[in-house]
C-alpha positions in Angstrom: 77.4 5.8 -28.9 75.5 7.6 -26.2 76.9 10.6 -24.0 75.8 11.7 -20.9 76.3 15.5 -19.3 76.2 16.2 -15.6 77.8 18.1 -12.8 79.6 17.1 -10.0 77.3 17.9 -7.6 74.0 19.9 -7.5 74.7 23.8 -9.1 71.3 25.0 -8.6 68.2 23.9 -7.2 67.5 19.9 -7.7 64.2 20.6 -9.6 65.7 23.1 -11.8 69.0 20.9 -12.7 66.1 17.7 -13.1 64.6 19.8 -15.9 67.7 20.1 -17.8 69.9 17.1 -17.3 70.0 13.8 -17.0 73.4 12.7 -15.0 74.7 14.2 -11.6 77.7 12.6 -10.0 76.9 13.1 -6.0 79.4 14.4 -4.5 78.2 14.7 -0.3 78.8 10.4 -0.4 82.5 11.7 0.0 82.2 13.7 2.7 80.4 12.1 5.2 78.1 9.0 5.8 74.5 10.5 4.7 70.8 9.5 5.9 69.8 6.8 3.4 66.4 8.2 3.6 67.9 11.5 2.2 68.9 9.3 -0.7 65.8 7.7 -1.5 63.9 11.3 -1.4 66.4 11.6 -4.0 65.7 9.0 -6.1 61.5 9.5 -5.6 61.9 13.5 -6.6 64.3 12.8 -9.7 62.7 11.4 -13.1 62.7 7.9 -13.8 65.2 8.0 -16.5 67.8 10.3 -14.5 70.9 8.4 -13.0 73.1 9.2 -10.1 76.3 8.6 -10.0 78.4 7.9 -6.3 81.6 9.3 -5.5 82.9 7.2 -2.5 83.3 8.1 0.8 86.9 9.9 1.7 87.4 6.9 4.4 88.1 4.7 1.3 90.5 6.9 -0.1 92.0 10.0 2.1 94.1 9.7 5.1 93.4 11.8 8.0 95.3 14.2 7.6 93.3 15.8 3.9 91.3 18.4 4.9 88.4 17.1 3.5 87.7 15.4 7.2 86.6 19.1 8.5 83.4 18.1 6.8 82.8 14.9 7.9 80.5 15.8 10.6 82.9 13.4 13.3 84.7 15.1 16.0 88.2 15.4 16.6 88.3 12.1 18.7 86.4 10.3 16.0 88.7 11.3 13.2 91.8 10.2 15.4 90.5 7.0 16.3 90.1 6.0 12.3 93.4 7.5 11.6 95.2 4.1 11.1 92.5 2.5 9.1 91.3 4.9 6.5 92.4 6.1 3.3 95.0 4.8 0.6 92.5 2.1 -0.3 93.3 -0.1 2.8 91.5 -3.4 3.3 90.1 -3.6 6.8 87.0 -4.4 8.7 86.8 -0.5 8.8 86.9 0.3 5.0 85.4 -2.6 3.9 82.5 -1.6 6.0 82.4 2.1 4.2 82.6 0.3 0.9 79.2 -1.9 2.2 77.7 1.1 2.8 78.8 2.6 -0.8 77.4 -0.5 -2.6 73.9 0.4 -0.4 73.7 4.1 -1.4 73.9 3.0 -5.3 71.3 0.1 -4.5 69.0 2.8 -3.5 70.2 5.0 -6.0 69.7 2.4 -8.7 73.3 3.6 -9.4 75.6 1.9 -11.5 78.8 3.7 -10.9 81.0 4.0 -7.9 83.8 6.8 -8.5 87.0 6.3 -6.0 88.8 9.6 -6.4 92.1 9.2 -5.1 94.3 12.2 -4.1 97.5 13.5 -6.1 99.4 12.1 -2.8 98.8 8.8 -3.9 101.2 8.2 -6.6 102.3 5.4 -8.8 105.0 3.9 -6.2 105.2 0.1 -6.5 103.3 -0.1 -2.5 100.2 2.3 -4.0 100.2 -0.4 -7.0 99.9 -3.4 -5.0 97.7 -1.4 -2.6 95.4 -0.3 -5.2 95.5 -4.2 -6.8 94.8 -5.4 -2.8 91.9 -3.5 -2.7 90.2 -4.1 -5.9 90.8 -8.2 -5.1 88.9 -7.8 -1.4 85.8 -5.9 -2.7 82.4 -7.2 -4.0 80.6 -4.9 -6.6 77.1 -6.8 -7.0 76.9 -5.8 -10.7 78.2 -2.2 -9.6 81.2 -0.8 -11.9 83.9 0.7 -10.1 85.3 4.0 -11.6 88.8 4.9 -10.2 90.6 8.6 -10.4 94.3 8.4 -10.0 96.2 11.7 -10.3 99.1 12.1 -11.9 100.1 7.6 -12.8 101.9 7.2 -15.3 100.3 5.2 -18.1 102.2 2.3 -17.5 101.5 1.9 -14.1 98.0 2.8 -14.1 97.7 -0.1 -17.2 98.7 -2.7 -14.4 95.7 -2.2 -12.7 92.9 -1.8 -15.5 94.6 -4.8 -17.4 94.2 -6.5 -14.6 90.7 -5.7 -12.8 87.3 -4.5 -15.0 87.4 -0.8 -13.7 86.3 2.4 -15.6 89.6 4.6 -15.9 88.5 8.2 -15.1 90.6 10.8 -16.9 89.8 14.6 -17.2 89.7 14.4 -21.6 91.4 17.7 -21.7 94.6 16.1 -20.2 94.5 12.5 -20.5 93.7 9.5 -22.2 92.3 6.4 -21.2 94.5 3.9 -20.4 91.5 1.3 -21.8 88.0 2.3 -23.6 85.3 -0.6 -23.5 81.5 0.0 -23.0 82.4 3.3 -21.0 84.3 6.5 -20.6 84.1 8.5 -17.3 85.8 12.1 -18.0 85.5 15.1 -15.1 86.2 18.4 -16.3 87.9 20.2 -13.9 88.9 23.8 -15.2 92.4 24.8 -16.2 96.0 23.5 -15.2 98.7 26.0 -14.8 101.8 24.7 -13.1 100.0 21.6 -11.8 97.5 23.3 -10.0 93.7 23.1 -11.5 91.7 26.5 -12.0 88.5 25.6 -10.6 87.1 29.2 -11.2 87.2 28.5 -15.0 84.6 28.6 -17.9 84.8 26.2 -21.0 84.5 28.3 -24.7 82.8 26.8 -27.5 86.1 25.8 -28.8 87.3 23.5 -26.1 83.8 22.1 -25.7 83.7 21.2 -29.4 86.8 19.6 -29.1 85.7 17.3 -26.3 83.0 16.3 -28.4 85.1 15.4 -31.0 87.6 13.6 -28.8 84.9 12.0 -27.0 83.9 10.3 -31.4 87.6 9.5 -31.6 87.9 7.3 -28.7 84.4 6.1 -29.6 83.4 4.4 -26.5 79.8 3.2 -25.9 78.5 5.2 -23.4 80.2 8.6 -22.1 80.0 9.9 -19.1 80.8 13.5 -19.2 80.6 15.4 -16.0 81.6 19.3 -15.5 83.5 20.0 -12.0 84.1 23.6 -12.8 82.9 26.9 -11.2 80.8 27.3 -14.6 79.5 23.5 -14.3 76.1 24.0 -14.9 76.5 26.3 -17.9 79.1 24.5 -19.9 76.9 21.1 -19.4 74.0 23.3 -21.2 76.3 24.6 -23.7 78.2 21.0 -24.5 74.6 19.6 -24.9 73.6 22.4 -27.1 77.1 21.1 -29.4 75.8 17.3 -29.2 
């Protein structure tokens, strides 16, 4: 089995983070549509063997009304105008224009994962089900494996979909299982839950790393995708590669 240790998102400076990891899950895909050149420069400065991962953009999968749209770089009148289209994994001209343009980005990325992080407000109801199945029916990949983040499903429901469609179930290990382990497991590591809120400000000790390792041999999956979204990210990736 192979694992791989990243961040969600740059921590520190790009060459710095290239010296010391292999994996980064890019996170500025989700907030706004980004200069494709910026993406090649990416892909020139990193090494050969380092992969980016692509976490799709909000229009796929966050109404209007998330706050995440204050960094979209659209005005106010742009942001209405798309309110009936986006978010909730519709299937319109609009989103299935943003997903063309996510299935570009990870061509230039030489990417091969596409995360579609869906917010806690999108829960298991049987119309979010169907949704979700209506959405993975209507979209090409070209080879590209779709990794999809719902909050809070229960396993049941969440089994109707990855029975059904050959996505990557992404879980945070600490929490969760998979609800199906194949050739990979995608885990983010977000921090600590109290009261269903996540503790973003939060650092990993060698005990709770260790014991991702060890549930990371249990579930034995081919390749591991193991990326730290905490406020001590780039730290506990060093330390959890230091335990491998």
């Amino acid at each position: 089995m192979e694992i791989k240790v990243g961040c969600c998102g740059f921590p520190i400076s790009k060459n710095k983070y290239f010296e010391n990891l292999n994996l980064v899950e890019i996170q500025q895909t989700f907030y706004k549509l980004i200069d494709e050149e910026d993406l090649k420069k990416r892909r020139k400065d990193a090494p050969s063997n380092f992969e980016f991962t692509i976490k799709a953009f909000q229009g796929l999968t966050h109404t209007t009304k998330s706050f995440t749209w204050k960094r979209s770089g659209l005005k106010e009148s742009e942001i209405k105008k798309l309110e009936k289209y986006v978010g909730n994994l519709k299937v319109n001209k609009v989103t299935l224009e943003f997903w063309e343009k996510m299935l570009k980005y990870a061509k230039i990325l030489n990417s091969k994962i596409i995360l579609l992080q869906l917010p806690s407000s999108f829960n298991d109801s049987k119309e979010n089900i169907e949704q979700t199945k209506e959405f993975l029916k209507n979209v090409e990949t070209k080879e590209i494996k779709i990794a999809l983040e719902l909050r809070g499903w229960k396993l049941e429901n969440k089994r109707k979909i990855f029975e059904e469609f050959n996505v990557i179930d992404v879980i945070d290990i600490n929490i969760d299982i998979p609800t199906k382990v194949e050739n990979i497991l995608y885990t983010r590591l977000h921090g600590k839950y109290e009261k269903n809120r996540i503790i973003y400000n939060y650092e990993y000790t060698q005990k709770e790393l260790l014991n991702i390792k060890n549930k990371l041999i249990k579930l034995n999956a081919k390749e591991n995708y193991v990326l730290f979204n905490n406020s001590y990210m780039f730290k506990n990736a060093l330390e959890f590669l230091k335990i491998l």
